[in-house]
C-alpha positions in Angstrom: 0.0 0.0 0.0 2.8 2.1 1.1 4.9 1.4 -2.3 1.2 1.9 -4.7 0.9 5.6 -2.5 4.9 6.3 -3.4 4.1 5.3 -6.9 1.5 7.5 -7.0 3.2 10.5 -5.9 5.8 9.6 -8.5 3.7 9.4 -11.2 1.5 12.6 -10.3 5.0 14.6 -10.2 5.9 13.5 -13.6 2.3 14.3 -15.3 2.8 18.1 -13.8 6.2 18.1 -15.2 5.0 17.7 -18.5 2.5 19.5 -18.4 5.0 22.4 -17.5 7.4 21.5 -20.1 4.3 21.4 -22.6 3.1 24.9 -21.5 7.4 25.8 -21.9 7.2 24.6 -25.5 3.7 26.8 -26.8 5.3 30.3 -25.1 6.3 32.6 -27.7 9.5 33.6 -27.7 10.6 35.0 -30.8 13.4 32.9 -31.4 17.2 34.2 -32.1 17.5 37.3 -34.0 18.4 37.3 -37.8 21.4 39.1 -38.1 22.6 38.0 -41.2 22.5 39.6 -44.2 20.4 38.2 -47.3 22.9 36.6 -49.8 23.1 36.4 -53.8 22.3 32.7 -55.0 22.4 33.2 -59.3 22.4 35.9 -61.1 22.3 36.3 -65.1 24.5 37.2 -66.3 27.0 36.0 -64.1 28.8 38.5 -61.9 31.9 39.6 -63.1 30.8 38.6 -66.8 33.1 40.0 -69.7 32.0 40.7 -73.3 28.5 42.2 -72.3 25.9 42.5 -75.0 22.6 42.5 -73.4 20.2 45.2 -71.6 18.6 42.8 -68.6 20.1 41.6 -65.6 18.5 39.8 -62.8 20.0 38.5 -59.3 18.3 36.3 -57.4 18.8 36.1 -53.4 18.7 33.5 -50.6 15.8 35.4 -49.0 12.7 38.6 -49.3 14.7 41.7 -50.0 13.5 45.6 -50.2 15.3 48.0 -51.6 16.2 51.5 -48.8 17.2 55.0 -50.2 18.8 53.2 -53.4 18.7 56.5 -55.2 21.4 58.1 -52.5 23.1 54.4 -52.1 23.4 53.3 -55.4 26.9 54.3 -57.3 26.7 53.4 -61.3 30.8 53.7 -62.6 30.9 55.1 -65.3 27.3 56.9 -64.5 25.3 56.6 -67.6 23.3 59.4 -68.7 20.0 57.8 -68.5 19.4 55.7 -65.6 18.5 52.0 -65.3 15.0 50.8 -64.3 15.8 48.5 -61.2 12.8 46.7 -60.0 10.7 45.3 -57.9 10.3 48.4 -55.8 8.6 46.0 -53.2 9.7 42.7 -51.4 11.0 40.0 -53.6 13.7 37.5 -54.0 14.8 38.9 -57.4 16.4 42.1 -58.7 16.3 43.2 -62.6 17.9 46.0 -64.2 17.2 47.2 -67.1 19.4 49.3 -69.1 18.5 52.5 -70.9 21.6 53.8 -72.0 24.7 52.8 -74.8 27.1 51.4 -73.0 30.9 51.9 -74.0 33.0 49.6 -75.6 35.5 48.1 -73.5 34.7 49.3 -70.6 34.0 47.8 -66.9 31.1 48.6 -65.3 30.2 48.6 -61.6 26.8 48.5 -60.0 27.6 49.7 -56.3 24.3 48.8 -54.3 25.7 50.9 -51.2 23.6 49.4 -47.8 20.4 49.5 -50.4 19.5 45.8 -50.4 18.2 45.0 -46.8 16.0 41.5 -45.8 12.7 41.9 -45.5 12.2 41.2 -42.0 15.1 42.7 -39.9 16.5 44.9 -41.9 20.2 43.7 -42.0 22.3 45.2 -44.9 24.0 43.2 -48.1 27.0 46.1 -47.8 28.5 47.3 -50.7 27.3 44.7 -52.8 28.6 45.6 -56.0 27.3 43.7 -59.7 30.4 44.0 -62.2 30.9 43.1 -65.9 33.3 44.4 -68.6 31.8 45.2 -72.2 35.3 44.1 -73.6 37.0 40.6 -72.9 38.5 41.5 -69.2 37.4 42.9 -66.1 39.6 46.2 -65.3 40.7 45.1 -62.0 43.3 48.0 -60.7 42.1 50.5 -57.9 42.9 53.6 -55.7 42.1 55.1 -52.6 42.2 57.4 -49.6 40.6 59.8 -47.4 38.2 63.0 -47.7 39.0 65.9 -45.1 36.9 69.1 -45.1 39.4 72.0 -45.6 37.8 74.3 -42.9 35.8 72.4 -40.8 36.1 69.4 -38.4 34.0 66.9 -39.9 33.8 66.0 -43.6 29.7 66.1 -44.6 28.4 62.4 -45.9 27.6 61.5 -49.0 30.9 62.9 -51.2 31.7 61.9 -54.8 35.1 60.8 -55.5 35.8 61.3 -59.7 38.1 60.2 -61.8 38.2 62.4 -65.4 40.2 61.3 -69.0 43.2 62.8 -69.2 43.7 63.0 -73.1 44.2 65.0 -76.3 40.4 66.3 -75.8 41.1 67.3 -72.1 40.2 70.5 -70.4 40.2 71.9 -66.9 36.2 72.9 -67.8 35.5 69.5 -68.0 33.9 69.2 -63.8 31.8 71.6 -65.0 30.1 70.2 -68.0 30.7 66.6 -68.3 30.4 63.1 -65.7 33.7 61.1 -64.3 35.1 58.2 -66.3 34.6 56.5 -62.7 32.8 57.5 -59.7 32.9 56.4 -56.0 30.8 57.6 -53.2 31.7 57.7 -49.2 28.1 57.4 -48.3 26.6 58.2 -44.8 29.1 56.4 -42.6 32.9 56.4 -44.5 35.7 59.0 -44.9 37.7 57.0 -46.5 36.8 56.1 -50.4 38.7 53.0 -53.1 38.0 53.6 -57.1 37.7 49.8 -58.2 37.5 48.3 -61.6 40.1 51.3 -62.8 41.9 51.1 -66.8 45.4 52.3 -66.2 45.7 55.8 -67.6 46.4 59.3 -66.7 43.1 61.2 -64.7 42.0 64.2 -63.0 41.1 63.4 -58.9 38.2 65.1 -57.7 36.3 65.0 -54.6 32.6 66.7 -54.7 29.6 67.5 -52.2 27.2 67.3 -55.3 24.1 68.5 -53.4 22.2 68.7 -57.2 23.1 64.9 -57.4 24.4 65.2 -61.3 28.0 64.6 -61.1 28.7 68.4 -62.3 30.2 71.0 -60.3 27.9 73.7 -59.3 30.3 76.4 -57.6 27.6 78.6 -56.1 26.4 75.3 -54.0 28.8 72.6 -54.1 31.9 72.0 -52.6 35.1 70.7 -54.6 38.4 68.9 -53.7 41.3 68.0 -56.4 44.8 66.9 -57.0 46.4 69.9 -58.2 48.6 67.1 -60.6 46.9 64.7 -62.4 47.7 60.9 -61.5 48.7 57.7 -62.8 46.8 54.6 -62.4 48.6 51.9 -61.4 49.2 54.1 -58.6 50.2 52.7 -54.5 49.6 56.2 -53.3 47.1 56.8 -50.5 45.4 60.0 -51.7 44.1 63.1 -49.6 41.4 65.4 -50.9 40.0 68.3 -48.8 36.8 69.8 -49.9 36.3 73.3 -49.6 33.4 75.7 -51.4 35.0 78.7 -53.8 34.4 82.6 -53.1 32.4 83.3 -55.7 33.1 86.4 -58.3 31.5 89.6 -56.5 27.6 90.0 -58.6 25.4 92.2 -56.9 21.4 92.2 -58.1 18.9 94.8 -58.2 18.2 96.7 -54.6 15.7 96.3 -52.8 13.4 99.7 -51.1 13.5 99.2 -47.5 12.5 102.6 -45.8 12.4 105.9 -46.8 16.0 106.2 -46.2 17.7 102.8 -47.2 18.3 100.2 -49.6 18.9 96.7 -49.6 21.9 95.4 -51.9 21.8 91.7 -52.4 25.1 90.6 -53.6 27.2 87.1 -53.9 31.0 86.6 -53.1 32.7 89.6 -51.5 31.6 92.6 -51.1 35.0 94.1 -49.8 36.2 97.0 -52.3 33.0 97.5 -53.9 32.4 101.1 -55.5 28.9 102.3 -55.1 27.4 105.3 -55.9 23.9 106.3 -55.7 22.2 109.3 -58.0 19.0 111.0 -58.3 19.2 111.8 -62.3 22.7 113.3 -62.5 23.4 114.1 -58.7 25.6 112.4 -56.5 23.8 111.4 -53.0 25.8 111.2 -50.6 26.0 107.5 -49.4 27.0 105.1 -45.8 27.2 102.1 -46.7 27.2 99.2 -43.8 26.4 95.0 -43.4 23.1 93.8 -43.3 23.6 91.3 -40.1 23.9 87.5 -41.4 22.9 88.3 -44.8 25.1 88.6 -48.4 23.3 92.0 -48.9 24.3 95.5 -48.0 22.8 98.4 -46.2 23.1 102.0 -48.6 21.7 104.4 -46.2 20.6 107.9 -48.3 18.3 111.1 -46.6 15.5 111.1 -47.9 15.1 113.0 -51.5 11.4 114.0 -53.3 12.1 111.8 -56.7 10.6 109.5 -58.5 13.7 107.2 -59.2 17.1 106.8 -58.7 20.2 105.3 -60.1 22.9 102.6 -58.4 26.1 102.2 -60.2 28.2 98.9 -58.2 31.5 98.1 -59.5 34.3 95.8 -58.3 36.9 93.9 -60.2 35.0 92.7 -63.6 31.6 93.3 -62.6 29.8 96.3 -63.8 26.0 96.9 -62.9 23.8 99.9 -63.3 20.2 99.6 -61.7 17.3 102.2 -62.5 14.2 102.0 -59.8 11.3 103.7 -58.3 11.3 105.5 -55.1 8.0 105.0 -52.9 7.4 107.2 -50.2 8.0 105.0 -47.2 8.5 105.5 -43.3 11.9 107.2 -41.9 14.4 104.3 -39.7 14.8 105.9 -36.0 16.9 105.8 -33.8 17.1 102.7 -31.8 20.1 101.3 -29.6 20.1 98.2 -27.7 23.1 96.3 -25.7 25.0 93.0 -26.6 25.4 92.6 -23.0 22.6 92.6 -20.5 23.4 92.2 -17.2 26.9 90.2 -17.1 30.0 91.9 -18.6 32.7 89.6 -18.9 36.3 90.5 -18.8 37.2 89.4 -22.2 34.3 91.8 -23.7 33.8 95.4 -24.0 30.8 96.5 -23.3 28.7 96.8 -27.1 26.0 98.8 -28.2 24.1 98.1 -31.3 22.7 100.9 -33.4 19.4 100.5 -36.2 20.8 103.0 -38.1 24.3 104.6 -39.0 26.1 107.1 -36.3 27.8 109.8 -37.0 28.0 111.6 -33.6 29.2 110.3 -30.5 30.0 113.0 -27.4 31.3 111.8 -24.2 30.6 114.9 -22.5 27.1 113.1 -22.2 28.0 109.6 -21.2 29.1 108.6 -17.9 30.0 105.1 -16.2 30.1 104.7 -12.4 30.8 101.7 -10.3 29.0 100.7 -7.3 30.8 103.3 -5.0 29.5 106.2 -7.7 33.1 106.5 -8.2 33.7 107.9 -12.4 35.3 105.5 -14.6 37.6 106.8 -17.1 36.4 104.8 -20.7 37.2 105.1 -24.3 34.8 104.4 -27.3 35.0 103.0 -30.7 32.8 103.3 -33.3 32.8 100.4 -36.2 31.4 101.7 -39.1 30.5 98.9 -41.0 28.5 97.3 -39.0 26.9 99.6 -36.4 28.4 98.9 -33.2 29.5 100.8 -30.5 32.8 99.7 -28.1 33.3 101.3 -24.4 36.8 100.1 -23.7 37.3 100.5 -19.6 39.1 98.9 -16.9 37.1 96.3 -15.4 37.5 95.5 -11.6 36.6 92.1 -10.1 33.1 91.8 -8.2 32.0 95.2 -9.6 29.1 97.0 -10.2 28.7 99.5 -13.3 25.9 101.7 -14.5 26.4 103.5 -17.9 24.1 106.6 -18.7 24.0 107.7 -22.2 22.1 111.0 -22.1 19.8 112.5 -24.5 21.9 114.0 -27.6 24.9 111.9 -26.8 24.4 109.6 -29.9 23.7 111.0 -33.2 23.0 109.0 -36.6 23.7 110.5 -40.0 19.7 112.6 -40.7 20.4 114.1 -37.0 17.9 112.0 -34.7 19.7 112.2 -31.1 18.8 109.2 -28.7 16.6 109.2 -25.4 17.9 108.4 -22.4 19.5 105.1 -22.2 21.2 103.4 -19.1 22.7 100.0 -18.3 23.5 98.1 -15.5 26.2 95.7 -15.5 28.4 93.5 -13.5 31.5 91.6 -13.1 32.3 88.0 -11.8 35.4 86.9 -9.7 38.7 86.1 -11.6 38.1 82.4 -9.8 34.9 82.3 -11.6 37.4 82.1 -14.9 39.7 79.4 -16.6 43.3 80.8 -18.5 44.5 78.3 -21.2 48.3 78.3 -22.6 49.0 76.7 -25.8 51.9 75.7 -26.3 52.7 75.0 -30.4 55.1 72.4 -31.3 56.8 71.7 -34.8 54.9 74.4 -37.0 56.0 74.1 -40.6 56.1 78.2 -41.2 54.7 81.2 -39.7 52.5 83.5 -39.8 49.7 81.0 -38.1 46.1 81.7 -36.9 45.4 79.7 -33.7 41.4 79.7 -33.1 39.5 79.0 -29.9 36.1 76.8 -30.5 32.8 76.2 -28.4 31.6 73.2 -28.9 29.3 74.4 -31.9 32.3 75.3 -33.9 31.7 78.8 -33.3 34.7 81.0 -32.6 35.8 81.9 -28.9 38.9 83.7 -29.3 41.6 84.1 -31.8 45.6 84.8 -31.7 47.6 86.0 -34.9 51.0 84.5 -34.4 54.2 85.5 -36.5 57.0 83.5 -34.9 55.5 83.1 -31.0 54.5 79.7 -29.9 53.1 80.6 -26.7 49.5 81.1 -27.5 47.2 82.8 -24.3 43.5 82.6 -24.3 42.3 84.4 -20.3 39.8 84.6 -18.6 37.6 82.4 -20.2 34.3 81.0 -19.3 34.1 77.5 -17.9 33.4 75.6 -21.0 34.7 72.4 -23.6 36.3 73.6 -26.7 38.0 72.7 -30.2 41.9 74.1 -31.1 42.5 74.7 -34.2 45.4 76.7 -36.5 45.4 77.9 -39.8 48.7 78.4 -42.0 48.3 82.0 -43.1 50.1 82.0 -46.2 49.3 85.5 -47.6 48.9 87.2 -44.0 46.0 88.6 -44.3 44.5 87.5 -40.7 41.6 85.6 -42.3 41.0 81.6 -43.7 41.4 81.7 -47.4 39.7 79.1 -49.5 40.9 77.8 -52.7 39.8 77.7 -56.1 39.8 75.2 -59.0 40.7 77.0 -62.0 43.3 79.0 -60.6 44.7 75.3 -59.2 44.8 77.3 -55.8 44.2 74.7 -52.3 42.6 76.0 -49.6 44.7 77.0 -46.8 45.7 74.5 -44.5 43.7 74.0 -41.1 44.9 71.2 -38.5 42.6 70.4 -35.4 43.9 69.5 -31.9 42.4 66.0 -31.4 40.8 66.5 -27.9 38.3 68.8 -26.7 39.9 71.0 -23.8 38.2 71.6 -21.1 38.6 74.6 -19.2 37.4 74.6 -15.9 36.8 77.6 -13.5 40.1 78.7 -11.7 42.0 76.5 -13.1 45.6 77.2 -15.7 45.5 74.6 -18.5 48.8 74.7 -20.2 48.2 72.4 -23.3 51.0 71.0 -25.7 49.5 71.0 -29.6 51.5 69.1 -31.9 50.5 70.5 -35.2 52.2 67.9 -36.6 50.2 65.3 -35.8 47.2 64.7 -37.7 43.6 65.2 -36.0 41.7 61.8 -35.7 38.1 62.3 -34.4 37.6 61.1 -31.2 34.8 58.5 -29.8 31.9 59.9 -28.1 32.7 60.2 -24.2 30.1 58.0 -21.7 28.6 60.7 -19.3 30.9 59.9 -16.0 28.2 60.6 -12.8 30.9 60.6 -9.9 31.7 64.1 -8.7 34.8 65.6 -9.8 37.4 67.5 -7.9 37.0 71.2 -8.5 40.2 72.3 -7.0 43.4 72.8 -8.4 45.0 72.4 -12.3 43.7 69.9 -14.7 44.1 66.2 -13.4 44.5 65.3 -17.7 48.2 66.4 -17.4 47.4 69.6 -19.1 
């Protein structure tokens, strides 16, 4: 009895236990994750096929496929001037392409899918799957490659061409211009590094393009260009570096604009810098102040206001020549209006800036005062930039203080007479602990003069130092912040970045990035080494670190 109840027991735990590993078995678990990407069974004709005749081609894969942004992925070299129909446009197994264009004799084609061909169901990438066959009886098998820098910038955009152009009897330098690449290559959204495949050994032209019109030409009002300056020779070992950069274009100005009763607008492209413009009303010369329209290619021609109908505006600069005849429409007079960069916080790296709506001519500091806290007159000094409207008090600035600056009526006068009301500020300063100093200290600079830049993170500019032969670099009293170092080789020492040109065979000028960010931390003195010799390599993305740092003392980074 006692072994039938033990048997019992047995049998009852085993009938649960199945009945657990039943319910186990029906739970849905999704299974493992497909991470594998689909793969190409047959195709017709064969990859890699030589003596090409036909129009159709069709791959067949090991699973469902969909095509994804195959217009920005897929890279056709040479391009032909009328694309190829690739379907299905939905999910299938199969591919077909069908050719609308003459193909060239002899010649090796490549059909660069990109990441375009993804499986159906997780969306895992065939990369760079590439369909080849040669028109004549051999596939071109020699290659070249390298990297694409942006001349000016940090990062290089995505999505750059990489040409290769005939170099031959017909040759000419207009040829980006008006006519596609012999081969083409593209770094897509992820690489900054390119490789021309499938190459005939032969002299080319190198060019690297942000082609944002997507037809192989090079549109200098939009895109950006990079070249070797000599043309190459394929076979070829070398590793090759092109830096895109977008061209100052020749100085056009187009037909102003009627703002006000008292100004124009001048829209103009390229620079505007030695520019001669003059305004008439029939055959009389107005007299003319001529400023920047903030953040905009256009200019400001302020004129008092004249009872005509029309007037005349002659611009001329360099080989550009334009005359403009318009109508005049009584419109309402600019006044006066001045408002402060700074509103409550002056730092000690700043002068104090005011901002004027219209041009001044008239600035009496009989009428403006500054007082600190203790009512105690500080001495100042002002400066008046022309060009674009802005006021500089230049004083010395105490630690911890208070300032108030009154402007009184009549102190500020712009060009048709209109005096300003009454206009005070209130301002104050921080503690020097409140600021971080940074040394930089330059190391094996190829030739002088440089530019050495200060960066926010944005990649707008903090600070600058023009350097002739010193490699001691100071940026004070700066606010507590993360930025970029950069230089720039200042070969015609003229203060500014310079950009290059294609026709004139004319490189940018050169700009090397420090590889870290710096970060400059309230009192502290970061003396930083930058090897300008050493080239920048961006740097992975930093893991937000939640334990407290010390605030005291120098940089623990070994600055």
């Amino acid at each position: 009895m006692i072994m039938l109840k033990n048997n019992f027991k047995y049998i009852l735990f085993l009938l649960v236990f199945a009945m657990a590993s039943c319910a186990k078995k029906g739970s849905i678990t999704g299974g493992t994750k497909d991470t594998i990407a689909p793969v190409l069974k047959i195709s017709f004709p064969k990859n890699f096929s030589t003596n090409f005749k036909g129009t159709d081609i069709k791959l067949t894969f090991d699973e469902y496929i969909k095509l994804k942004d195959l217009k920005k992925q897929l890279i056709i070299s040479p391009p032909m001037k009328n694309e190829p129909l690739i379907l299905p446009t939905n999910v299938s197994k199969y591919l077909t392409i069908k050719i609308n264009d003459t193909l060239q004799p002899n010649t090796t084609y490549s059909f660069n899918f990109g990441q375009s061909i993804t499986d159906n169901n997780e969306g895992n990438a065939l990369n760079q799957f590439k369909y080849v066959f040669s028109t004549g009886a051999y596939i071109d098998s020699l290659s070249i490659g390298g990297t694409v820098k942006d001349a000016y910038k940090k990062e290089v955009e995505s999505f750059v061409s990489v040409m290769l152009y005939d170099v031959n009897d017909k040759f000419k330098d207009s040829v980006v211009y008006n006519q596609t690449p012999r081969y083409i290559t593209n770094t897509l959204d992820s690489l900054k590094t390119f490789k021309l495949e499938n190459l005939k050994a032969g002299q080319y032209l190198l060019v690297a393009m942000k082609d944002y019109n997507s037809n192989n030409k090079f549109n200098p009002k939009k895109d950006k260009i990079g070249f070797k300056k000599q043309f190459i020779t394929i076979p070829n070992d070398s590793a090759f570096e092109l830096k895109l950069f977008r061209e100052d274009l020749a100085f056009k100005a187009f037909k102003p604009i009627q703002i006000s009763g008292n100004k124009l607008l001048l829209p103009y492209e390229g620079k505007e810098k030695n520019s001669k413009i003059v305004l008439k009303n029939k055959s009389e010369i107005l007299s003319t102040i001529i400023t920047k329209f903030p953040k905009k290619d256009s200019l400001q021609i302020w004129f008092k206001p004249v009872k005509t109908d029309s007037l005349s505006l002659a611009v001329s600069q360099d080989k550009f020549k334009g005359d403009f005849k318009f109508k005049i429409k009584t419109q309402k007079i600019d006044s006066v209006n001045i408002v402060a960069v700074q509103k409550s916080v002056l730092n000690f790296r700043e002068q104090f800036t005011l901002e004027s709506a219209t041009p001044l001519t008239k600035i009496d500091h009989s009428k403006i005062k500054i007082v600190n806290k203790d009512s105690v007159m500080v001495d100042f000094t002002t400066k008046y930039d022309d060009f674009n409207q802005r006021l500089f008090f230049d004083f010395k600035k105490e630690p911890l203080e208070k300032y108030t600056i009154t402007i009184m009526p009549d102190a500020l006068n712009d060009y048709l007479g209109q005096p300003n009301d009454t206009l005070v500020y209130k301002l104050n300063t921080k503690t020097i602990s409140d600021y971080g100093n940074l040394r930089v200290n330059l190391q094996n600079v190829k030739h002088f003069p440089v530019i050495v830049e200060l960066l926010d993170t944005k990649g707008d500019l903090v600070a600058s130092e023009f350097s002739e032969s010193n490699t001691k670099i100071d940026f004070n009293l700066l606010d507590p912040a993360v930025f970029t170092l950069r230089i720039i080789y200042d070969d015609n020492k003229n203060k500014i970045w310079d950009t290059g040109n294609y026709l004139e065979k004319r490189q940018a000028e050169e700009v090397v990035y420090f590889s870290n960010d710096i970060d400059v931390r309230a009192n502290w003195d970061v003396d930083q080494i930058f090897d300008v010799s050493l080239p920048y390599t961006p740097q992975p993305k930093k893991k937000k670190d939640n334990k407290k740092k010390n605030k005291k003392g120098k940089s623990s980074m070994g600055f």
